[in-house]
N, C-alpha and C positions, 0 to 999 in steps of 0.2 A: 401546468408544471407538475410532474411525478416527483414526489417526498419520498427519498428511501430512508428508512431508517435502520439503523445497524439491528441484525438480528445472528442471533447464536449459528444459524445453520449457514453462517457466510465466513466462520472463523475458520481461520487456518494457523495451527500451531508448530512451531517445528523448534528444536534445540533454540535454535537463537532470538529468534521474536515470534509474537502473537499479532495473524493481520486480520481485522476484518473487512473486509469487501464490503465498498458501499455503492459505485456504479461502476458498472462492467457489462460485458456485453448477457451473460450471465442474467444481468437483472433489469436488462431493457435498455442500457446504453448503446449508441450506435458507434460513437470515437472515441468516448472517456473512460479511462480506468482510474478510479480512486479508493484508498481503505487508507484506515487507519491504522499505525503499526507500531508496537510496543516493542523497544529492544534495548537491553540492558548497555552502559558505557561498555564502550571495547569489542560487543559483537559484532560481529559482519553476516551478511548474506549471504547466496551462493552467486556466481558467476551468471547470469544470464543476460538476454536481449528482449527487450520491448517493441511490441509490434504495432502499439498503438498510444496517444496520449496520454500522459497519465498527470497527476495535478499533485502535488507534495506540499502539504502547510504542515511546517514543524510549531509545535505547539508546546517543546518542552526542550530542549537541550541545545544540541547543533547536529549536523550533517554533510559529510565530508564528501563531494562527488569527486569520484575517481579519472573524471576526465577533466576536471579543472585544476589541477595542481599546477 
C-alpha cells in the first residue's frame, strides 16, 4: 500500500477555495482522484467535467451536487 501524504507542492489556490491533491494520476493513482478542499459558505467552483473517479468525504459543513436537486 502507497501512504500519500498531503504536501505543499500538490496545493492549488484559486479565489474560491484551497485544494490539495492527495491521489491522482499525478502522484501514482491509476482511477482515483482525491484532495482535500477548503471553501468558504456560499462559494462555488468553476463549471467543469470529471474524467475519472473521484471520492468526496465532507468533513465539515454540507455540499449541494448540482445534479441532485
Amino acid at each position: 500500500m502507497v501512504v500519500i501524504t498531503p504536501s505543499t507542492d500538490h496545493v492549488t489556490i484559486s479565489p474560491n477555495a484551497t485544494m490539495t491533491g492527495l491521489a491522482a494520476l499525478s502522484r501514482g493513482s491509476t482511477r482515483l482522484s482525491t484532495r482535500t478542499v477548503r471553501m468558504d459558505a456560499g462559494a462555488t467552483g468553476p463549471e467543469h467535467s470529471i474524467s475519472r473517479e473521484q471520492v468526496w468525504t465532507v468533513t465539515e459543513g454540507t455540499r449541494e451536487l448540482p445534479w441532485a436537486r
